[in-house]
C-alpha positions in Angstrom: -61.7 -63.8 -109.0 -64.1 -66.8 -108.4 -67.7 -66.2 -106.4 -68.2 -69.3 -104.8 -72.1 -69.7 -103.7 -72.5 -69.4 -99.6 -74.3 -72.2 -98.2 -75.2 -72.6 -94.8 -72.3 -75.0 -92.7 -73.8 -78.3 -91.5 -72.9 -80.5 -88.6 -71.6 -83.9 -88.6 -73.7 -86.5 -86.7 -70.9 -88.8 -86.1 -71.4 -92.2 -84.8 -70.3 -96.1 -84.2 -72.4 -99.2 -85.5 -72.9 -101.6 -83.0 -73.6 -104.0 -85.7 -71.0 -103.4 -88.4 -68.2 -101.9 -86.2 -67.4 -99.4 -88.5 -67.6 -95.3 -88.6 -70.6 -93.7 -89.7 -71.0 -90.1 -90.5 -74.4 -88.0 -92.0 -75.0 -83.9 -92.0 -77.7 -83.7 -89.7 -79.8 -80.7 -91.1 -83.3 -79.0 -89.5 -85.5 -81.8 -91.3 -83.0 -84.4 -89.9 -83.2 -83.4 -86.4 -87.4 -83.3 -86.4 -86.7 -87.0 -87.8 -84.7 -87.8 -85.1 -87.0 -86.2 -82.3 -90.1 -88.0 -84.0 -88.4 -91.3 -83.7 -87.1 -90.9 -80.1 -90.9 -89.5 -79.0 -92.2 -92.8 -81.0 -89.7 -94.8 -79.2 -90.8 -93.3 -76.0 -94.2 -93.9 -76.7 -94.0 -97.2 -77.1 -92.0 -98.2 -74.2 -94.2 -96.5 -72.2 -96.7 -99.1 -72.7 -94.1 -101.9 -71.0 -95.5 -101.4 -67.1 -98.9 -102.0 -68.5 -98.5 -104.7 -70.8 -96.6 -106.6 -67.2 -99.5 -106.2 -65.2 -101.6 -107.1 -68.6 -99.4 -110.6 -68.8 -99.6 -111.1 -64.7 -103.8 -110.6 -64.8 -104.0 -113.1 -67.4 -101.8 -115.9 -65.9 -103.1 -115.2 -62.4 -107.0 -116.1 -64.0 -105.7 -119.2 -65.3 -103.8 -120.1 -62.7 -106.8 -119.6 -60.3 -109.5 -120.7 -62.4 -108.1 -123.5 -63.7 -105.4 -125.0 -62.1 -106.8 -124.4 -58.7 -110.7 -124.2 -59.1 -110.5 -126.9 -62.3 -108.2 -129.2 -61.4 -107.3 -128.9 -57.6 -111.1 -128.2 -55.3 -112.9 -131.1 -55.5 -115.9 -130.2 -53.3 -118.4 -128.8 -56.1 -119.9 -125.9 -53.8 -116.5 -124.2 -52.9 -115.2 -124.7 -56.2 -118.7 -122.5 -57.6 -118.4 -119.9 -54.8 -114.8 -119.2 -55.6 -115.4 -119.0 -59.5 -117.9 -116.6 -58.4 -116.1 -114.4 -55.9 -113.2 -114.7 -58.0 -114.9 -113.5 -61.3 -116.8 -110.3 -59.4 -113.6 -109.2 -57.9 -111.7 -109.4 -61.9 -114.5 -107.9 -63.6 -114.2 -104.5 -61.4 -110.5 -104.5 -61.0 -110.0 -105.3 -65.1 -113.1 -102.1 -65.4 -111.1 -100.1 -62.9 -107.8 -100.3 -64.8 -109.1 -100.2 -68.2 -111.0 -96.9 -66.9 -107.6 -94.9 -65.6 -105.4 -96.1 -68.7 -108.1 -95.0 -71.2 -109.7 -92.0 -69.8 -107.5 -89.0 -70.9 -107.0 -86.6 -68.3 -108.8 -82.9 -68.6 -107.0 -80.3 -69.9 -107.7 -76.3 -69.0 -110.7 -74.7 -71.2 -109.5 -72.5 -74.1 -110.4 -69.5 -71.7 -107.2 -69.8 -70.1 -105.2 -69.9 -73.5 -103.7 -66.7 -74.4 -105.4 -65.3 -77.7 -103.0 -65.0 -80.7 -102.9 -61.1 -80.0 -102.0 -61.5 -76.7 -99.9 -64.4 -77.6 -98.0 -62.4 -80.4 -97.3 -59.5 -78.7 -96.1 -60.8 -75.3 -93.8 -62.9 -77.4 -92.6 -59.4 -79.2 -92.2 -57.3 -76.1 -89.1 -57.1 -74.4 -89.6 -55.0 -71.4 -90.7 -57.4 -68.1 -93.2 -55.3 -67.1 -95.4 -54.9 -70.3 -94.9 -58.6 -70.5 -96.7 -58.7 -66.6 -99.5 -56.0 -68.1 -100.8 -58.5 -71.0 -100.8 -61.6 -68.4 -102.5 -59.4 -65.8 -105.1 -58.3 -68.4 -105.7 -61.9 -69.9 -106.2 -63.2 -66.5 -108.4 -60.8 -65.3 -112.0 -62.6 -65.7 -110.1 -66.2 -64.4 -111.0 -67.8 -61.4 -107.0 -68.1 -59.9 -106.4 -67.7 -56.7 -103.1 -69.6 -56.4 -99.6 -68.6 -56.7 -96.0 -69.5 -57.7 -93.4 -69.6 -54.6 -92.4 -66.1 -55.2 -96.7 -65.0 -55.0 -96.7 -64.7 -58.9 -99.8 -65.9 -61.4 -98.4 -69.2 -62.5 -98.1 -69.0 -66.0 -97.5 -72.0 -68.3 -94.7 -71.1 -71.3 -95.2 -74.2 -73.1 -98.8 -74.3 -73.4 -99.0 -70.4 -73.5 -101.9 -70.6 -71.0 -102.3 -69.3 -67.2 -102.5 -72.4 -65.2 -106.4 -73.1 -63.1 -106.1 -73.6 -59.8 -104.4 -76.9 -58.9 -103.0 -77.5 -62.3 -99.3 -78.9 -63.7 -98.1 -79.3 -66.3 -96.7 -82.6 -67.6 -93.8 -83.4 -69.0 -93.8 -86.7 -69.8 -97.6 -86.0 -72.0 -96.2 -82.2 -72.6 -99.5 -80.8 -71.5 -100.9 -79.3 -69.0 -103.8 -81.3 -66.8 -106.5 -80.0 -64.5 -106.1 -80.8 -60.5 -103.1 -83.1 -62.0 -102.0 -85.7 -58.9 -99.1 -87.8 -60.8 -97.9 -89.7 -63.8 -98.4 -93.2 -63.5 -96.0 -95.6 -65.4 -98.5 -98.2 -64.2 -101.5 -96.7 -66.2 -99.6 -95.2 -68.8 -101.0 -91.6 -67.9 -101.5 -88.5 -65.8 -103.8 -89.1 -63.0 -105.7 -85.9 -62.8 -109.0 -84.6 -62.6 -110.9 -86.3 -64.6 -109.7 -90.3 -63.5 -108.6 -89.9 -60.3 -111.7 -91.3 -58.7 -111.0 -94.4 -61.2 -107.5 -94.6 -59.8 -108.4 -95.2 -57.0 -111.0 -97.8 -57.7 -108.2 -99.8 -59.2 -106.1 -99.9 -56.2 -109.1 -101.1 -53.8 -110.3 -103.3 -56.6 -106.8 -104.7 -57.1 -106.1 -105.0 -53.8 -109.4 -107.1 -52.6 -108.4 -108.8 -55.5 -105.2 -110.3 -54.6 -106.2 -110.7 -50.8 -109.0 -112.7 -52.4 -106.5 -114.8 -54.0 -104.2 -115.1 -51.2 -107.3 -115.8 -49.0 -108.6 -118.7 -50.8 -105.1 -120.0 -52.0 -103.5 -120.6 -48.4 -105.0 -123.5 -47.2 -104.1 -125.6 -51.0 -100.5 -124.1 -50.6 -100.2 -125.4 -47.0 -101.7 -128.5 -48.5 -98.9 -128.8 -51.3 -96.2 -128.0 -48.6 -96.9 -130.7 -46.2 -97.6 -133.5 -48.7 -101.4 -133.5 -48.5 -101.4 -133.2 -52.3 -99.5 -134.8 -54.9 -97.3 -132.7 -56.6 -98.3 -132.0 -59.7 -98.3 -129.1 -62.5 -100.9 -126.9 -60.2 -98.6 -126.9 -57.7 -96.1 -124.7 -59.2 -99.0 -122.4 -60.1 -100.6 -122.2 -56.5 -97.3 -121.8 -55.4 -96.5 -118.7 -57.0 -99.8 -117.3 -56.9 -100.0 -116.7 -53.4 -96.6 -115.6 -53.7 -97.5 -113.0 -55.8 -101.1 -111.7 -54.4 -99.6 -111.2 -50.9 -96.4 -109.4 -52.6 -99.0 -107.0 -54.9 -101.4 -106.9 -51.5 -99.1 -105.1 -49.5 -97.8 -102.4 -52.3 -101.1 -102.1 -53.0 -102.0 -101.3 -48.8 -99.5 -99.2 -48.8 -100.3 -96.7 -51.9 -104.0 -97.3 -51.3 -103.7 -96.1 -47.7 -101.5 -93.1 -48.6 -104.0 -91.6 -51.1 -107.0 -92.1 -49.3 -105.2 -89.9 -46.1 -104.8 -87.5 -49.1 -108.4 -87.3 -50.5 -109.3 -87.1 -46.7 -107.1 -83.6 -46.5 -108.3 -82.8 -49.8 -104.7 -83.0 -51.7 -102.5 -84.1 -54.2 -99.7 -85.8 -54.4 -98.2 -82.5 -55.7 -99.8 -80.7 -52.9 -98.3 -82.9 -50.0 -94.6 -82.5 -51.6 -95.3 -78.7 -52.3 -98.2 -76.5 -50.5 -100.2 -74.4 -52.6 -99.1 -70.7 -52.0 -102.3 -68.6 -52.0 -102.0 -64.7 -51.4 -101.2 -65.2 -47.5 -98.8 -67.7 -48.2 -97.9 -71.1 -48.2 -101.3 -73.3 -47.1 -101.4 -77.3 -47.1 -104.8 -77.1 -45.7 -106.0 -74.4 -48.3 -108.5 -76.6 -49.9 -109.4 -78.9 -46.9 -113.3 -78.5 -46.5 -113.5 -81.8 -43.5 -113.8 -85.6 -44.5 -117.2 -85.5 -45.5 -116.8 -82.8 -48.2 -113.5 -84.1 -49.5 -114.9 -87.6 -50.0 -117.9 -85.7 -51.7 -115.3 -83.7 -53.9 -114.0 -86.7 -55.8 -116.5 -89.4 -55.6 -119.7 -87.1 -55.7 -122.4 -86.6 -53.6 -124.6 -89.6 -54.0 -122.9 -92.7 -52.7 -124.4 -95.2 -54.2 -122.1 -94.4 -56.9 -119.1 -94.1 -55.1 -117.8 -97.7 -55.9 -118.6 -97.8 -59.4 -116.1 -96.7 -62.4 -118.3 -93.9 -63.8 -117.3 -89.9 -63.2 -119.3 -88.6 -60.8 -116.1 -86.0 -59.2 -117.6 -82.4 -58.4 -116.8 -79.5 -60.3 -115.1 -78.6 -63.7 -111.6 -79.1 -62.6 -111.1 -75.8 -63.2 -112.1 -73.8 -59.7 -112.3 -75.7 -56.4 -114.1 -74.7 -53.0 -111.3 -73.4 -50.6 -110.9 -74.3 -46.9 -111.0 -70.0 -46.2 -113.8 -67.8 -47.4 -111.6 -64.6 -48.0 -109.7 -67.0 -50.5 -113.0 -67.1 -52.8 -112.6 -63.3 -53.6 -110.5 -63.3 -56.6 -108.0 -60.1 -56.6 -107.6 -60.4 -60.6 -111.7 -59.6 -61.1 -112.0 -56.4 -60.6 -114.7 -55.3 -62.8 -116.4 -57.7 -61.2 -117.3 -60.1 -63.9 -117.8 -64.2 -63.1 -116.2 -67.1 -64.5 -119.3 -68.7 -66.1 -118.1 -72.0 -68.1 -119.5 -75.1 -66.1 -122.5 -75.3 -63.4 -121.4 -73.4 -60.2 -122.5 -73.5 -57.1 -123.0 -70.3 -54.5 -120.7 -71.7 -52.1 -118.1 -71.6 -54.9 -119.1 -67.9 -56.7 -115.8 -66.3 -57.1 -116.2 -62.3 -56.5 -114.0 -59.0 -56.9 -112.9 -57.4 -53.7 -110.8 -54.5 -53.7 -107.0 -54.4 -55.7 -104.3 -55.9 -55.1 -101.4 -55.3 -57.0 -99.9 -58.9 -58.3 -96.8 -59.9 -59.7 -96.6 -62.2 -62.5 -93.7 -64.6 -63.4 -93.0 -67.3 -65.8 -93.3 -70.8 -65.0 -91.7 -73.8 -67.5 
């Protein structure tokens, strides 16, 4: 009898060409599947950069459509043509800093702390029985300031990032990592708006937005002009034309979403808190981190406000504990040998201490 030589069955990746019309067939092995996967995330990657690279291509023809074919070409009176160029060139400078500040800054990410140690990580991964599993969790989270909870009133627990989330943290799936006080992914920017941009954000909108109603401002009275024949037509026409048809279209998106966001910074949320309410021990609580106007302004632009409308971080806090709306929220349940988180400068008011136990339940969160 003949031994033939076992060898592991492979599929068939079996496709059509587009291009040639014909059949196409390849075993599609372990190596050829991480090929694939690495060309799809490069893929993704790249067209994720498309919603910037519009607004990129609409700044730039909006400044020469202003500067030039309206300030250059159309104004003739040598005063208002210097005071828009000026205008005009402060409002750019801070909207192009704004933006370039929320696409570039890369959004905070918990501290190691929170990371399960390879111990941990290894024998959680190896246990099979539930409530062990809750044991090593409860043990690693014991000296973290969490106070939040899932739905159910479990320690939110990241499985991807083998980490226990801070308070106020998601993960993300579109940058597969998990970001501090995280408020959305913006196509627009190209990135999670979290912690550590989120003042910047929101710079850009109010930058943007005086910046088109700027434009629309000063454009008006030359479009009327072009429209009723007090001009000859021309090649700036078509360019004032659009251009106020553009800034007053961005203007009002831009009201809109501005005005949204600042009702949330005055409640203190995110985006993700005013679609879902952080749960705390008691429950459900929309309102859990609401500390009044005054101290929510202070909790993302900072405390001196001369520095409020410029693109430098000056947020309070590590992004990984926040102040809560409820002093009995402060006393952390998990610490009960009473020892403090200490990474970061703290503040009395936000001194997390042990009070009593509580027994917690812990789940797993994707």
């Amino acid at each position: 009898m003949w031994l033939r030589e076992a060898r592991p069955r492979q599929r068939l990746r079996v496709g059509f060409s587009a291009v040639t019309g014909f059949c196409w067939g390849r075993p599609v092995g372990r190596l050829g599947k991480m090929a694939i996967s690495r060309g799809l995330w490069c893929c993704q990657r790249v067209l994720a950069w498309i919603p910037v690279l519009i607004i990129t291509l609409v700044v730039l023809w909006s400044y020469y459509a202003y500067v030039f074919e309206l300030c250059v070409f159309t104004v003739q009176n040598g005063l208002e043509k210097a005071a828009y160029l000026v205008v005009f060139h402060l409002f750019f400078v801070m909207f192009v800093w704004t933006y370039c500040k929320a696409i570039f800054t890369e959004p905070s990410q918990p501290s190691r702390k929170f990371q399960l140690s390879r111990a941990d990580k290894e024998r959680y991964e190896r246990e099979e029985r539930p409530e062990v599993q809750k044991q090593i969790l409860l043990d690693a989270a014991k000296k973290l300031p969490v106070y939040t909870r899932t739905a159910a009133g479990a320690i939110r627990y990241c499985d991807r990032c083998h980490l226990i989330k801070p308070d106020r943290c998601h993960h993300c799936s579109i940058c597969d990592t998990c970001v501090l006080k995280m408020d959305h992914h913006c196509p627009w920017v190209n990135n999670c708006i979290g912690f550590s941009n989120y003042k910047f954000f929101l710079l850009f909108l109010g930058y943007s937005m005086l910046y088109c109603l700027f434009v629309a401002a000063t454009v008006l009275r030359y479009f009327i002009m072009f429209w009723t024949g007090g001009l000859s037509d021309g090649r700036a026409k078509f360019h004032v034309l659009f251009l106020l048809f553009v800034a007053v279209m961005f203007f009002l998106s831009l009201m809109f979403l501005l005005s949204y966001h600042c009702w949330l910074v005055s409640l203190n949320r995110s985006t993700l808190e005013a679609f879902s309410a952080p749960v705390f021990q008691h429950g459900p609580d929309k309102n859990g981190f609401n500390l009044g106007v005054s101290k929510n302004l202070k909790q993302v632009f900072g405390p001196k406000k001369k520095y409020w409308l410029l693109p430098i971080f000056t947020s309070v806090g590590d992004g990984h504990s926040f102040p809560m709306k409820s002093q009995s929220e402060s006393h952390n349940p998990l610490l009960s040998n009473e020892e403090h988180w200490d990474e970061g400068e703290s503040d009395v008011e936000y001194t997390a201490t042990a009070s009593g136990t509580t027994s917690v339940t812990v789940e797993m969160e994707s």
